[in-house]
N, C-alpha and C positions, 0 to 999 in steps of 0.2 A: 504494500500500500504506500500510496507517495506519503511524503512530510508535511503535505500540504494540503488544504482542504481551497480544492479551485473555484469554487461557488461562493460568490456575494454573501454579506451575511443574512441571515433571514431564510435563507434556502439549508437544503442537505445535500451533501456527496454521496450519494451512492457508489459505492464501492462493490463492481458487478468481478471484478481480479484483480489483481496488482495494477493492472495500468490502466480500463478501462471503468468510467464513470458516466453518472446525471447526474445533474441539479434539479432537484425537488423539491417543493416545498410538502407542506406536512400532509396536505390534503392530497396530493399528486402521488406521494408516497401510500398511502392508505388506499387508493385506487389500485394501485398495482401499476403505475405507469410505466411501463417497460422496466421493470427490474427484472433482474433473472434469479428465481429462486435459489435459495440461499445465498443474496448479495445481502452486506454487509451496509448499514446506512450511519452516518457521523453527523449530529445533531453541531454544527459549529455556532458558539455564543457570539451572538453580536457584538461586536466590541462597543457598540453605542448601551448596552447592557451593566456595561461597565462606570460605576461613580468615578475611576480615576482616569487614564491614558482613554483618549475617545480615537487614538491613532490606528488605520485598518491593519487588522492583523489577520495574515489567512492558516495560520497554523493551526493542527488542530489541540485544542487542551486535554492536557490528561484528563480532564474530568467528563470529556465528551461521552456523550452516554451512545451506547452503540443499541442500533433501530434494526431490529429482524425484518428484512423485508422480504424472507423467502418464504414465510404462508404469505398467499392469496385471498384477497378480497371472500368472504362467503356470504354473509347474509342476503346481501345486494343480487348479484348472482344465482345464490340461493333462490331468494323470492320469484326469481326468473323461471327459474328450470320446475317449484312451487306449481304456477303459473301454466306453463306449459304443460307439464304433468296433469293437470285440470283440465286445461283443453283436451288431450290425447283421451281422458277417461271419460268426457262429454262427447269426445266425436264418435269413441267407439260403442257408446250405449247410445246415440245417438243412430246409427248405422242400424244395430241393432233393433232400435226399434221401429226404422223405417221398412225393415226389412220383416216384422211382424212378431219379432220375439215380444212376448208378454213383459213387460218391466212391473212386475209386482210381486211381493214375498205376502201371501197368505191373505189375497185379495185385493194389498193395500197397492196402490201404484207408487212407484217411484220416481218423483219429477226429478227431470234433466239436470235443475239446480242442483238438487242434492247430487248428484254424483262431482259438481263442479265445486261444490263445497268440501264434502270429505276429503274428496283428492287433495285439495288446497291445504284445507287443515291439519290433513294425517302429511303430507309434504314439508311442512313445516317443522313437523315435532321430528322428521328428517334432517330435517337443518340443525336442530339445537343439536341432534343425537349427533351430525357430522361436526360441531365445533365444541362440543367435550370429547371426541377421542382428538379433535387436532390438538386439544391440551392437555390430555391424559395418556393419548397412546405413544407409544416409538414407530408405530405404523399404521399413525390413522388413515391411511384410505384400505387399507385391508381390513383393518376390523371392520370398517364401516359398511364395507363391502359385503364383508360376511355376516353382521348381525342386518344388516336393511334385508342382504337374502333370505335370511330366516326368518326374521316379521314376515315377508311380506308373502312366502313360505307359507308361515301361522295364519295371515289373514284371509287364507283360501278357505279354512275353515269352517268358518259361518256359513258360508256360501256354499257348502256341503252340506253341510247336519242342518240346517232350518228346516222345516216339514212346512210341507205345500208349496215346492217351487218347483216350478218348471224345470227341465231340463237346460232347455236352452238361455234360460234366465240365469241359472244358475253358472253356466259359459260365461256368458256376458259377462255377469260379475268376477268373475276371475279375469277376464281378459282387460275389464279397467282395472285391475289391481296390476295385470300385467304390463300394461298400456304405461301408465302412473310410473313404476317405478322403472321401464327400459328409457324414461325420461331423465327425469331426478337422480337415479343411483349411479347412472357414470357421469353423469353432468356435476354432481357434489362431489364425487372420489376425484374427479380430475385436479379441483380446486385444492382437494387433499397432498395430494403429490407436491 
């Protein structure tokens, strides 16, 4: 890493190897603006921060606090793939039910909403479950990977054992669980990596 921190103050060096850098600011860094995971970020004090010498200095201080920028943005993103996921489980009960599958568990119909809600909401508790192993695990897009497989595994379940459902109903609903999660589960593991 150079001796120097080449960015204005008020900005950060991104330190993506020893010779190669960006200047970011806080917000810019927190989006993931082209840093390359596990690049190394140098918080440099403004020297107008400073009560005594106001003279620009671009070294950096031992006291610079070093800024991980190799996790990736997730919530943001998250909401995205969320989102998407929801679509994917509304198009495919949607299909479904243009195509004449019954959408009812025990006479009751199932509006189109709800399957755009669930999706949404069971995607989300995806999200929080993907940024406690990005700070609990040593390989959070594995585990991630491997407990969202097995929820989602578990959540074919109901959709078996309920009495009075269709056959083809009972498809459907597994296929928006499937829909839902060939969205969300490598779209969050990527962010993981």
């Amino acid at each position: 890493m150079p001796a120097f921190a080449p960015c204005p103050p008020g900005l950060i060096a991104a330190f993506t190897d020893s010779d190669n850098f960006s200047c970011l600011d806080n917000f810019s860094l927190l989006l993931d603006a082209e840093v390359a995971p596990g690049a190394v970020a140098y918080d440099v004090p403004s020297p107008f921060d400073k009560e005594t010498d106001v003279s620009v200095s671009t070294s950096i201080a031992p006291d610079a606090e070093p800024i991980r920028a190799g996790s990736r943005p997730l919530w943001l993103p998250g909401l995205a793939f969320a989102a998407g996921g929801a679509v994917a489980a509304t198009l495919v009960a949607a299909a479904a039910d243009a195509a004449g599958v019954p959408l009812e568990i025990a006479g009751e119909p199932i509006p189109l909403l709800g399957f755009t809600q669930l999706a949404f909401v069971f995607s989300v508790v995806g999200i929080a479950l993907a940024a406690a192993f990005r700070r609990r695990s040593g390989q959070p897009a594995r585990a991630f990977v491997r407990t969202t497989v097995a929820l989602v595994t578990l959540s074919f379940l109901p959709d078996l054992l309920v009495p009075d459902v269709d056959a083809a109903t009972r498809v459907t609903l597994i296929l928006t669980h499937i829909a839902v999660a060939v969205v969300v589960i490598p779209g969050l593991s990527s962010r993981l990596r």
